[in-house]
C-alpha positions as CSV (number, residue, x, y, z in Angstrom):
1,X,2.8,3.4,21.0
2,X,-0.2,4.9,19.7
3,X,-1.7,3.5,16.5
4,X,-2.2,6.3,14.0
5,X,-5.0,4.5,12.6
6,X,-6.3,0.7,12.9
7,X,-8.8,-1.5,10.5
8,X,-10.7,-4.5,12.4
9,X,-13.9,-6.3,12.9
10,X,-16.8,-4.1,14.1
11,X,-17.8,-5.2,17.4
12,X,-21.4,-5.1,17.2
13,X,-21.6,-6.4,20.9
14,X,-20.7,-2.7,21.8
15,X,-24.1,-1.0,21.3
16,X,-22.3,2.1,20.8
17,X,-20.2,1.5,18.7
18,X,-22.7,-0.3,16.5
19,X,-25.1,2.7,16.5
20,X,-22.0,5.3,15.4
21,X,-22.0,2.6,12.5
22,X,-25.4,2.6,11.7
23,X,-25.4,6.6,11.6
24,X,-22.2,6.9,9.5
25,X,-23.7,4.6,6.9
26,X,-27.0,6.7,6.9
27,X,-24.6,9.9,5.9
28,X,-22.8,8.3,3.2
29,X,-25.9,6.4,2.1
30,X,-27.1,10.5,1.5
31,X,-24.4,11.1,-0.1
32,X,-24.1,8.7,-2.4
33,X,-27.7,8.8,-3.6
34,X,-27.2,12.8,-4.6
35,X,-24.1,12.0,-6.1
36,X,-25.3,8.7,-8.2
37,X,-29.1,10.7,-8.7
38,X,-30.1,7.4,-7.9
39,X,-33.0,7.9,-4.9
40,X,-33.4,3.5,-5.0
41,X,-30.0,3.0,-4.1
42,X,-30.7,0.5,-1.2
43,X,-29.2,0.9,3.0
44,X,-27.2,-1.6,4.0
45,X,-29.2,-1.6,6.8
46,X,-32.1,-0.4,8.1
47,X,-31.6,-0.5,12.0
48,X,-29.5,-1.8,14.2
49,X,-31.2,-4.8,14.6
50,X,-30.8,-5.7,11.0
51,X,-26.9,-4.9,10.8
52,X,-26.0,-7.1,14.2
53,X,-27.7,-9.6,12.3
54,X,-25.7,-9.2,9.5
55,X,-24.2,-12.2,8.1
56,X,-21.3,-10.4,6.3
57,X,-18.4,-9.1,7.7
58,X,-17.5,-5.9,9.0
59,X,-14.6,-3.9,8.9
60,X,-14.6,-0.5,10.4
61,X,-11.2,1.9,10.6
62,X,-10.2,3.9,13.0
63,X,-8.7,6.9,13.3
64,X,-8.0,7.7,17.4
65,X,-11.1,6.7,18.7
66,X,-13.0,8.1,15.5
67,X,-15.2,5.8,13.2
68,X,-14.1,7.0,9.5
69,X,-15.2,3.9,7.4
70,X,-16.9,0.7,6.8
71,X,-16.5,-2.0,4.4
72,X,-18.9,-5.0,4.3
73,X,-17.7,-7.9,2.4
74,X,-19.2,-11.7,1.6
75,X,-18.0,-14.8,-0.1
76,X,-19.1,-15.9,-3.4
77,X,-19.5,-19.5,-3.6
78,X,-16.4,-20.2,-5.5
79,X,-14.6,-18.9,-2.2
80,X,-13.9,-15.8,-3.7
81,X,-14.4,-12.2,-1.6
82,X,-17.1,-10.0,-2.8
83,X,-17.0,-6.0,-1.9
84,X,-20.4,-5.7,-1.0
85,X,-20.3,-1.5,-0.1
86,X,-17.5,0.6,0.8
87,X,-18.9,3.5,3.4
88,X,-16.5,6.3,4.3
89,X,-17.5,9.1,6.5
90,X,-18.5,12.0,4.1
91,X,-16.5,14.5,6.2
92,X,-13.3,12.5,5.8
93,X,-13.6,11.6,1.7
94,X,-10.2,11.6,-0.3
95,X,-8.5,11.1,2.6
96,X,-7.5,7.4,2.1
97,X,-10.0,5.5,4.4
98,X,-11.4,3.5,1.6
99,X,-7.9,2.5,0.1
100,X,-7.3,1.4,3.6
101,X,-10.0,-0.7,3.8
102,X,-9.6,-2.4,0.5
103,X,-6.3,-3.5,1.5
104,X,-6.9,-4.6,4.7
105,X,-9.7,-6.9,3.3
106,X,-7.5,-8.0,0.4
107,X,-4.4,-9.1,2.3
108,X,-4.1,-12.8,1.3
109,X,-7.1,-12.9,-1.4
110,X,-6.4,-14.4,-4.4
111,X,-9.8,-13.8,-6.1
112,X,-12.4,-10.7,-5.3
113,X,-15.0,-9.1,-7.3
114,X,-17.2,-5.5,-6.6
115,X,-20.0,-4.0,-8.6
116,X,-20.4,-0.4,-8.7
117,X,-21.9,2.1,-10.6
118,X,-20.3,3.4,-13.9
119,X,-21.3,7.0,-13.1
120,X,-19.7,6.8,-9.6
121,X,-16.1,7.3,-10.9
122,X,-14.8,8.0,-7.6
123,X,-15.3,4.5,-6.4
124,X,-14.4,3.0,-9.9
125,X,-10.8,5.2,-9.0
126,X,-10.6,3.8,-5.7
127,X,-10.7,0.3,-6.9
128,X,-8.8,0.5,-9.8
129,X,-6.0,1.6,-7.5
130,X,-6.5,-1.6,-5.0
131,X,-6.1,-3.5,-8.1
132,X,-9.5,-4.2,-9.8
133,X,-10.1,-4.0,-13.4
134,X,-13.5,-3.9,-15.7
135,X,-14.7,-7.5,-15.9
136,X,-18.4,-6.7,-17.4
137,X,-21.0,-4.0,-17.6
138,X,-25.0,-4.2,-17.9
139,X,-28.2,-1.9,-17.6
140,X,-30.9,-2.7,-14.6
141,X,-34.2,-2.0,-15.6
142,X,-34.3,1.2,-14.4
143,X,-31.5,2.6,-16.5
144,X,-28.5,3.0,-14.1
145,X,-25.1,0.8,-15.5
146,X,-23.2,-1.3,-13.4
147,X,-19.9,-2.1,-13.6
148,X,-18.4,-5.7,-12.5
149,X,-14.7,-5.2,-11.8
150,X,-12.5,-8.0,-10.4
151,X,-9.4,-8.3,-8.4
152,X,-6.5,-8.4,-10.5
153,X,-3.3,-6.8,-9.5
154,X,-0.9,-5.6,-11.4
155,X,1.6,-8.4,-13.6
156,X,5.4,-6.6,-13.1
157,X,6.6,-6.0,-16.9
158,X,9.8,-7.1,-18.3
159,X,12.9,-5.6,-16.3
160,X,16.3,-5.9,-17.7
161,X,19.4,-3.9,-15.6
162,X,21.8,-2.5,-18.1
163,X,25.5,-2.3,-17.7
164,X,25.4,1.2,-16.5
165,X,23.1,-0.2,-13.0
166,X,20.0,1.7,-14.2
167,X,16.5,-0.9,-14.6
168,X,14.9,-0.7,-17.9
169,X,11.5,-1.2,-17.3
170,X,11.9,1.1,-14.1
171,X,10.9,5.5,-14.2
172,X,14.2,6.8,-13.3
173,X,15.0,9.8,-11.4
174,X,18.7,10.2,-10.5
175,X,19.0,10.9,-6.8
176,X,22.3,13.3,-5.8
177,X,22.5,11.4,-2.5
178,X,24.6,8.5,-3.5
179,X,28.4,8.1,-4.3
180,X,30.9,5.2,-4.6
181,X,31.1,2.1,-2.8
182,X,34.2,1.4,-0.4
183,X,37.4,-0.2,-2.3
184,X,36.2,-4.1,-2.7
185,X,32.2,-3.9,-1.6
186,X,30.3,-5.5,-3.8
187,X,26.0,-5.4,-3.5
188,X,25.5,-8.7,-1.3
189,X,22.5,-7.8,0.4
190,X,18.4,-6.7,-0.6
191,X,17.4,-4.3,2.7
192,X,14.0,-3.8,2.8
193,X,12.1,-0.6,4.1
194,X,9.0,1.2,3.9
195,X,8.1,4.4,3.3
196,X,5.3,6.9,2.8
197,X,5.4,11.1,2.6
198,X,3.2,13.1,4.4
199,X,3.2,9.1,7.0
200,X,0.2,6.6,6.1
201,X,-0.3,8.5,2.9
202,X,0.6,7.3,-0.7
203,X,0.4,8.1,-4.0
204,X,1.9,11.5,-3.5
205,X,5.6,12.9,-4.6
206,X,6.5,12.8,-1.6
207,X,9.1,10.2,-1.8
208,X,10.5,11.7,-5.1
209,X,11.6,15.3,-3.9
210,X,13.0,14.0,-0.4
211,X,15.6,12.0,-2.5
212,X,15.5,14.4,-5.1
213,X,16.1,17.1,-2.0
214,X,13.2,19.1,-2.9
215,X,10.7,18.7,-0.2
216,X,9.0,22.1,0.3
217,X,8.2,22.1,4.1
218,X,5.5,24.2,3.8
219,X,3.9,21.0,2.4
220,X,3.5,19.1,5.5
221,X,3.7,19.8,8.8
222,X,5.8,16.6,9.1
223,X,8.2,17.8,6.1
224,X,9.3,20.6,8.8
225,X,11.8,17.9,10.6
226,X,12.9,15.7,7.4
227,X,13.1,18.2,4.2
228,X,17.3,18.9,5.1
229,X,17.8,15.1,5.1
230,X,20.0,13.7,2.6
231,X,18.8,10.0,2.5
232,X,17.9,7.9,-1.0
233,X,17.4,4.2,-1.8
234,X,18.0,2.7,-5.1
235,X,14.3,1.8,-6.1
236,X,10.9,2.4,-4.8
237,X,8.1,0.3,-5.2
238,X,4.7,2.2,-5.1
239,X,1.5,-0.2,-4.1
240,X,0.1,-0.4,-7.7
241,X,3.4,-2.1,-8.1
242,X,4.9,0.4,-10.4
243,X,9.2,0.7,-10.0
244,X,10.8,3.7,-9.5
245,X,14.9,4.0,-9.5
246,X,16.8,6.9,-7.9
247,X,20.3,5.6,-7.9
248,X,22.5,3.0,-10.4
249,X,22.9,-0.3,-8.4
250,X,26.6,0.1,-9.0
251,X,26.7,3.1,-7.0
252,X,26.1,4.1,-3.1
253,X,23.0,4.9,-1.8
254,X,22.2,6.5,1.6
255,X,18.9,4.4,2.8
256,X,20.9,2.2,5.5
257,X,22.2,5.1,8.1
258,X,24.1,3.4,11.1
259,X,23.7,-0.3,10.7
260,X,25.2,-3.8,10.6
261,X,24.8,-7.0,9.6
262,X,26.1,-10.4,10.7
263,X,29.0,-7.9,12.3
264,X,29.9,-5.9,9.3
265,X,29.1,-2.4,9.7
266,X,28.1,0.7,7.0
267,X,25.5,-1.8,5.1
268,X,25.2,1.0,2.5
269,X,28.8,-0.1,1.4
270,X,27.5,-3.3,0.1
271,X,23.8,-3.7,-0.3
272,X,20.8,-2.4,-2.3
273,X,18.2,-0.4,-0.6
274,X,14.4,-0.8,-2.0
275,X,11.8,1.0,-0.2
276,X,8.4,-0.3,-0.2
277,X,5.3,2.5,-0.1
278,X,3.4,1.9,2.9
279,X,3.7,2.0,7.0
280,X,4.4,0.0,9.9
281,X,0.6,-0.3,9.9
282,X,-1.1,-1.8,6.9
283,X,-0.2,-4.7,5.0
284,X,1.5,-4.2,1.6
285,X,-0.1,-5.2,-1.8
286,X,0.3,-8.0,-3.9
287,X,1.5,-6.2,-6.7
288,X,4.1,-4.8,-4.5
289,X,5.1,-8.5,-3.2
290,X,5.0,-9.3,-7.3
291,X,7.1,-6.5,-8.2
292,X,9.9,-7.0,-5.3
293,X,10.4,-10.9,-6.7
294,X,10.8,-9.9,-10.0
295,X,13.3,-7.1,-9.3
296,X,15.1,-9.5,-7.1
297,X,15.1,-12.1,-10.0
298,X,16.5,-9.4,-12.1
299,X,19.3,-8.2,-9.2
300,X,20.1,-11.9,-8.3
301,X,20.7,-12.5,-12.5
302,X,23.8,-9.4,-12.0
303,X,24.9,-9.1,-8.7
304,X,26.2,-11.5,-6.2
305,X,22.9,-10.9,-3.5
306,X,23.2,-13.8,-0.9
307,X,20.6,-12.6,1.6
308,X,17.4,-10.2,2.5
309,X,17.3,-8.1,5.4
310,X,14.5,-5.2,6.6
311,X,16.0,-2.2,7.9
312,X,14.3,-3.2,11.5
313,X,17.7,-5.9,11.2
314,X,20.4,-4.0,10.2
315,X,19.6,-1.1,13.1
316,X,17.7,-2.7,15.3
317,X,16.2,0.0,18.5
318,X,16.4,2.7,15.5
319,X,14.7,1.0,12.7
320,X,11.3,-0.8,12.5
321,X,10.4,-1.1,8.9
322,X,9.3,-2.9,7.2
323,X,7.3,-3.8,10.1
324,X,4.9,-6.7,11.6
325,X,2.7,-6.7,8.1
326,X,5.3,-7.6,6.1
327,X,5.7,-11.4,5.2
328,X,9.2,-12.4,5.2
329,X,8.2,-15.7,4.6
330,X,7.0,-14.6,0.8
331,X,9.5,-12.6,0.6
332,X,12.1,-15.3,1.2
333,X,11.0,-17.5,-0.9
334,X,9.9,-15.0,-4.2
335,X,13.4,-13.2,-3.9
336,X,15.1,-16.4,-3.1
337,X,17.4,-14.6,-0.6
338,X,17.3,-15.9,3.2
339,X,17.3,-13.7,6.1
């Protein structure tokens, strides 16, 4: 299938390619001068000469065959990744290439730092979403502040389920798509998915009003085939980690469809649905990964869960999420539940 979009090393072999890089930086380096008022602010590089001989790495996304961003990052000498620039095509800003690079570039870091410039607060948003916080701030000589922020994703708070299956430390939102569970089903199994409304897009309330059955499909062009669906889960993790829950654990919810596992069939009958925000695509974000353990801590501590399934198992030929990026060895042993 084609790939709606795709993050990887910039081949600077392909002459090309490598010239379509040099020229996007050029545009944003434009940009970003009139935005910071800051004519100094140095190119990354100068020619193509000097970024094939680059000694940092290179990621570029994709979109199709289109070039919409570059990130360029080093190591510190404690091992650590440094964000050395994040360069998006200006024609495509706000539309999620920089996130996308982040997380590509973070997937497995445990430590990473970026320095940016306090009066460029649309970069200090874009990393505070990946996960970075404020670690110092200083003046250069010539008056502009910088900001030092460092990787550190988001600790899950204290969850507690109450006796009537709602998660204190969760937002709630009652779905209407749930009901009871067959005579004797019990929640026995965590099913995994992803999911993210308009696709590859997050952040949005998207999720919310399609199990809330309020998705306008004038929205999205994509809303026009799902906004009749009648489909929940009972919690949602968003990629800053934060836990949303749409139906009481206790209850039915409609995120399994047509499905079986090890031979029993209608999984809704005894499992718990979360959905994970994200794609088939991307990998998922530590504080996601963070947020799933502790919820499973918290299930396991109530409910007799015995094992962790994606929905990609329990329909398989129908179902692919949560897809190739997600580590079910992680996941296995933070939830401890098996597959």
């Amino acid at each position: 299938m084609d790939l709606p979009f795709e993050v990887r090393a910039l081949d600077r072999d392909d002459a090309e390619l490598a010239q379509r890089a040099l020229q996007l930086q050029f545009a944003a380096h434009r940009v970003e001068v009139a935005w910071l008022d800051y004519p100094a602010l140095p190119l990354l590089w100068t020619d193509l000469a000097a970024l094939r001989s680059c000694r940092d790495r290179i990621l570029a996304a994709f979109e199709g065959g289109a070039l919409r961003g570059l990130l360029v990052v080093s190591r510190r000498l404690d091992g650590g990744l440094h964000i050395e620039r994040t360069v998006v095509d200006p024609e495509h800003f706000g539309a999620g290439w920089g996130y996308r690079l982040l997380n590509h570039a973070l997937h497995g870091e445990a430590h990473a730092s970026v320095d940016t410039a306090e009066v460029n607060q649309a970069a200090i948003a874009l990393y505070h979403k990946a996960g970075f916080v404020l670690e110092r701030r200083w003046n250069v000589p010539d008056g502009l502040v910088l900001w030092r922020m460092d990787y550190r994703p988001a600790t899950p708070p204290a969850l507690a389920l109450g006796a009537d299956g709602w998660m204190r430390g969760a937002l709630q939102q009652a779905s209407p798509n749930c009901d009871e569970r067959s005579p004797g089903c019990v929640p026995e199994l965590l099913v995994i998915h992803n999911i993210s409304l308009p696709p590859c897009r997050y952040g949005g309330p998207g999720v919310q009003q399609l199990f809330g059955n309020s998705l306008n499909p004038d929205d999205d062009p994509y809303y026009q085939s799902i906004h009749q669906l009648r489909v929940s889960s009972h919690f949602f993790i968003r990629r800053d980690g934060r836990l949303l829950q749409f139906v009481p654990v206790g209850q039915r919810a409609w995120h399994a469809g047509v499905s079986s596992w090890r031979g029993r069939e209608k999984c809704n009958d005894f499992s718990i649905g979360v959905e994970l925000e994200g794609c088939d695509f991307e990998p998922f974000s530590e504080a996601q990964y963070r947020m799933l353990a502790a919820l499973s801590a918290e299930l396991r501590r109530h409910l007799p869960l015995s094992a962790l399934a994606g929905h990609e198992h329990i329909a398989p030929g129908r179902k692919t999420d949560p897809g190739p990026w997600f580590d079910w060895a992680r996941a296995q042993a933070e939830c401890g539940l098996a597959l």
